[in-house]
Backbone bond lengths (Angstrom), bond angles and torsions (degrees), N, CA, C in turn:
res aa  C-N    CA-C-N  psi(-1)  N-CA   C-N-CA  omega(-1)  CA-C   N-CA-C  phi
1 X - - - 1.444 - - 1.520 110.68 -
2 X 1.588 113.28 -60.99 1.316 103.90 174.12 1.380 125.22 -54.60
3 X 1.322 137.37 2.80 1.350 141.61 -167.48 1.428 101.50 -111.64
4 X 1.004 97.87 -16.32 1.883 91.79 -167.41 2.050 88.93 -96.99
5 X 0.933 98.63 -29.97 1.874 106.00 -177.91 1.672 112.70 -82.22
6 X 1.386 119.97 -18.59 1.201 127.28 173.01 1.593 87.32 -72.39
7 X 1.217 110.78 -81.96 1.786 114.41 -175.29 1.608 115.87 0.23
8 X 1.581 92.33 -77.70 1.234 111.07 -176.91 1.625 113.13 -40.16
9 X 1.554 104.18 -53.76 1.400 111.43 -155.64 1.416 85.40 -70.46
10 X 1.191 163.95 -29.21 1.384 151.68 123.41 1.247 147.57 -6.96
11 X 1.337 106.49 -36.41 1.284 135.99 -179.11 1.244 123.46 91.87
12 X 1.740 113.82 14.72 1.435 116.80 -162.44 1.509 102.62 -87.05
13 X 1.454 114.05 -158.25 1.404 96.47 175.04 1.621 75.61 -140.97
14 X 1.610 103.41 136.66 1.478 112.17 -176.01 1.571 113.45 -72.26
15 X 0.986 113.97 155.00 1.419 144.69 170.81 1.834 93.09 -29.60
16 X 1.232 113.57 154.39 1.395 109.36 164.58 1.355 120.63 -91.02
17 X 1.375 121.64 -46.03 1.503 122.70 155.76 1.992 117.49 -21.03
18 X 1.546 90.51 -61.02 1.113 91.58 -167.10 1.678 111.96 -89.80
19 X 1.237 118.82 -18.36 1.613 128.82 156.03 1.605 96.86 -43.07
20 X 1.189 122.26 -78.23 1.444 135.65 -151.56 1.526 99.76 -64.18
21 X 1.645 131.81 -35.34 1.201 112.94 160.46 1.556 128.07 -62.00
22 X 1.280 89.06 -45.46 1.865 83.94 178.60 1.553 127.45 -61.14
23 X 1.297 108.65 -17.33 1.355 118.99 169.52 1.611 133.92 -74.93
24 X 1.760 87.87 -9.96 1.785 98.40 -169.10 1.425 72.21 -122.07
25 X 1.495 149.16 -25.72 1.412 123.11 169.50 2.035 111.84 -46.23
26 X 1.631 95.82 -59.77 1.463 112.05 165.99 1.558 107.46 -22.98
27 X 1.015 88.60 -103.26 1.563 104.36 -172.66 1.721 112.78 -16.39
28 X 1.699 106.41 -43.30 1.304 121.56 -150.30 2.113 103.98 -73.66
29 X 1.393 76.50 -30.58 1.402 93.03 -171.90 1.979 98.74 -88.18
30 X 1.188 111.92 -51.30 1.863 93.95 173.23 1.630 123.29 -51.71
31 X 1.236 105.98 -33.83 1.568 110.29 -176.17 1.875 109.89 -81.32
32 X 1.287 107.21 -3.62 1.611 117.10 162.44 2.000 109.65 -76.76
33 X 1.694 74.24 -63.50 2.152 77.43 178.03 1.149 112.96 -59.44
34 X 1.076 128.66 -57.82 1.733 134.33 -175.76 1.567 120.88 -103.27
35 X 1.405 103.07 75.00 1.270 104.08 -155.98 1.762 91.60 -89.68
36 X 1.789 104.41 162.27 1.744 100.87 -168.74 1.408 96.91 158.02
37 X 1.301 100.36 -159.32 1.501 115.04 -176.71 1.573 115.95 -165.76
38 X 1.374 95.79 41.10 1.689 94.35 -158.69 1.458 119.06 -100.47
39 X 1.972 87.31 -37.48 1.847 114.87 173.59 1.099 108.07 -107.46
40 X 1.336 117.32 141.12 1.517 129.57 162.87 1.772 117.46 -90.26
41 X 1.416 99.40 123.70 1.743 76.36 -170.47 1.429 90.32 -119.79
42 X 1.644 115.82 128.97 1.596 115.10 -177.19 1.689 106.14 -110.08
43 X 1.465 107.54 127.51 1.410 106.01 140.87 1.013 121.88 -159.59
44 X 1.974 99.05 127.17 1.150 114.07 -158.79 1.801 98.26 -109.59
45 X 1.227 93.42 147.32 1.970 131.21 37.33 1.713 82.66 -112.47
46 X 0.627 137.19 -6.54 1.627 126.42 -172.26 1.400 127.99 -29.05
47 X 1.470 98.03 -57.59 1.735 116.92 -167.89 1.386 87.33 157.46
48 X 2.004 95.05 165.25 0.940 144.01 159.30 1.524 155.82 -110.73
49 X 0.931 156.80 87.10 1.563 139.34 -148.49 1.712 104.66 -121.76
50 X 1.507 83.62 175.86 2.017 99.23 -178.92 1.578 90.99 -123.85
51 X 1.515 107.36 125.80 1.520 102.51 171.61 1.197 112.14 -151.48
52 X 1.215 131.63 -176.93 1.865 141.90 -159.11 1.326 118.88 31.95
53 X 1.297 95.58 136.66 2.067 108.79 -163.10 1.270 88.77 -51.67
54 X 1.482 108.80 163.70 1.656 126.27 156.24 1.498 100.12 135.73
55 X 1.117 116.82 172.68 1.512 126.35 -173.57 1.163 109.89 -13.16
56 X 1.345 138.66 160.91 1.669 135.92 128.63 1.406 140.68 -105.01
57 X 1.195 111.02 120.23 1.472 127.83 -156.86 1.665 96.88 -76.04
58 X 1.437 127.24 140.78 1.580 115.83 179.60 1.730 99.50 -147.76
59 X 1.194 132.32 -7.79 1.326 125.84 -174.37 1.459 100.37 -145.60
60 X 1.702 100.75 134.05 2.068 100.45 -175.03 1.309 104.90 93.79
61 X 1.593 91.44 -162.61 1.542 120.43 -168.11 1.615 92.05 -85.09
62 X 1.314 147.46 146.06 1.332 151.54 145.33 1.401 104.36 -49.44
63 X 1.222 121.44 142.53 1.220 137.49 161.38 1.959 118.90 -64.80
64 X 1.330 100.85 -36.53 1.283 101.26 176.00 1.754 118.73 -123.96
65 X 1.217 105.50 78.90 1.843 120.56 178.06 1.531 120.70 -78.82
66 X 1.091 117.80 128.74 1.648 131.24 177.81 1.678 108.96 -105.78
67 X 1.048 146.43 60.93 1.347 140.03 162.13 1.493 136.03 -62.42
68 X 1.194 139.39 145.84 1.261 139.50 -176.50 1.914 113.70 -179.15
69 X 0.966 83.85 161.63 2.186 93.89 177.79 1.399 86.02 -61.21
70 X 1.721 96.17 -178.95 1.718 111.46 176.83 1.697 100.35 -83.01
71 X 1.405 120.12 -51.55 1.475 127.29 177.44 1.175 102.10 -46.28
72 X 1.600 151.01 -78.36 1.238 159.45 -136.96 1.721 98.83 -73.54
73 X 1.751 125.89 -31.60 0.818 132.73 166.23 1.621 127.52 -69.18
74 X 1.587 111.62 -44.52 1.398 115.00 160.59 1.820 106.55 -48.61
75 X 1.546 102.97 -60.86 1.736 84.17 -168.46 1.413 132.90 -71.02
76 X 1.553 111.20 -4.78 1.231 126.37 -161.69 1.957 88.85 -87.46
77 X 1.299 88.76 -59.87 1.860 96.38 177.38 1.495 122.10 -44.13
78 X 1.403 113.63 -43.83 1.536 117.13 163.46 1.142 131.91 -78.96
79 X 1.896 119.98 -4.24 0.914 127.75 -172.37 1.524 122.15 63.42
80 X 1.240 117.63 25.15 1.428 125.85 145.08 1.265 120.22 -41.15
81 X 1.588 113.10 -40.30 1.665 108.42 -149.87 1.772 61.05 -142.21
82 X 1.776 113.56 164.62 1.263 128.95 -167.43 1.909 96.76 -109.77
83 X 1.202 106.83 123.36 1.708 85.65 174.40 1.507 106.00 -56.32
84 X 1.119 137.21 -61.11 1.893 104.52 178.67 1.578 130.83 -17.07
85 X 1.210 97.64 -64.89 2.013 108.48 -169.84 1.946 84.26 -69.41
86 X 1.133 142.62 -22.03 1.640 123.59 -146.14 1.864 70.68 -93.26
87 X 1.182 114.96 -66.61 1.549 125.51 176.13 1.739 119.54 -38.28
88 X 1.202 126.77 -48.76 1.381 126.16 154.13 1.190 123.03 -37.73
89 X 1.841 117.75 -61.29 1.127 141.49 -165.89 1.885 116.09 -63.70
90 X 1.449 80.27 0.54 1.704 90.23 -162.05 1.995 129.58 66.72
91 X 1.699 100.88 2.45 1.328 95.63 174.01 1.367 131.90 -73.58
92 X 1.561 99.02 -10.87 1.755 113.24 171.49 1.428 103.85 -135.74
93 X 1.192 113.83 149.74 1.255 149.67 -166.53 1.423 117.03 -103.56
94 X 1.061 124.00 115.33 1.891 107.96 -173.52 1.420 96.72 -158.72
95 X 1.687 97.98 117.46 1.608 87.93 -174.81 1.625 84.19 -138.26
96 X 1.390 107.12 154.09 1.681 116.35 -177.12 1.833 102.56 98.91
97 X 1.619 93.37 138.50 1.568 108.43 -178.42 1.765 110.40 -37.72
98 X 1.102 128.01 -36.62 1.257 131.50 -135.84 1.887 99.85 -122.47
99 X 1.003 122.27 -8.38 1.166 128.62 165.21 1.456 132.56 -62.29
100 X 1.454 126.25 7.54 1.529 123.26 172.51 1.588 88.85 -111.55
101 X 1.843 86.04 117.89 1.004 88.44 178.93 1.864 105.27 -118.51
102 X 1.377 104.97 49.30 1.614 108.92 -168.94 1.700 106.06 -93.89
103 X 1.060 92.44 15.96 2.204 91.45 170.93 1.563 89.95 -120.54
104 X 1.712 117.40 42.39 1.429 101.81 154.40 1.281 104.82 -152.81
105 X 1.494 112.54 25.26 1.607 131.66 164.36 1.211 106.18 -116.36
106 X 1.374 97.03 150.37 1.355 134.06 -0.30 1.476 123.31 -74.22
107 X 1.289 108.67 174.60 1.905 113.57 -165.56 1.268 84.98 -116.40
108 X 1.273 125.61 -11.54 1.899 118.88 -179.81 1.602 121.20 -168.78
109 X 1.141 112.83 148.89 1.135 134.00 23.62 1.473 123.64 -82.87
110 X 1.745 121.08 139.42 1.568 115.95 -173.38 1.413 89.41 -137.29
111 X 1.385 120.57 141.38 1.308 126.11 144.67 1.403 123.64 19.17
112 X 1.789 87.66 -90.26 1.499 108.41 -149.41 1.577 89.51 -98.91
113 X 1.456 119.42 28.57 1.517 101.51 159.99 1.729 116.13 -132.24
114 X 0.914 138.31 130.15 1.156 126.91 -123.91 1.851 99.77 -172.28
């Protein structure tokens, strides 16, 4: 994680190995806090998850989708970038009632992610 966030804070663009871990660290750690099946949060090719209580969606398009790049997701998750302006800016995608999921950022720095 810290390697892929040094990058950034550089301006580099991280490694993909190590991009693609920090992104399923992300993920790994929102679907702990907001555990559920309500939002779909995609970033591909990275991964995917089901998270925050409320209905569960099982056939089709989900009603409530979170999309974004792997980068736009590192900074949004650490709060580099604010999900509002990443969401304005058009770098994330969030459609459905239940999709702001910015009262569960930041995802890091945590402990057990590392």
């Amino acid at each position: 994680m810290k390697q892929a966030l040094d990058a950034l804070d550089q301006g580099v663009q991280p490694d993909r190995p190590v991009l693609r871990d920090a992104v399923r660290a992300l993920l790994a750690e929102l679907s702990r806090r907001a555990p559920g099946r309500s939002v779909e949060v995609r970033i591909p090719p990275f991964g995917a998850i089901q998270c925050v209580v409320g209905p569960r969606h099982t056939r089709g398009t989900p009603p409530n989708v979170v999309e974004t790049d792997p980068v736009t997701w590192l900074l949004v998750a650490t709060e580099r970038v604010t999900w509002a302006d990443a969401q304005r800016d058009g770098r994330l995608r969030a459609s459905g009632i239940r999709t702001d999921l910015s009262e569960y950022l930041p995802l890091y720095p945590v402990a057990d992610v590392e």
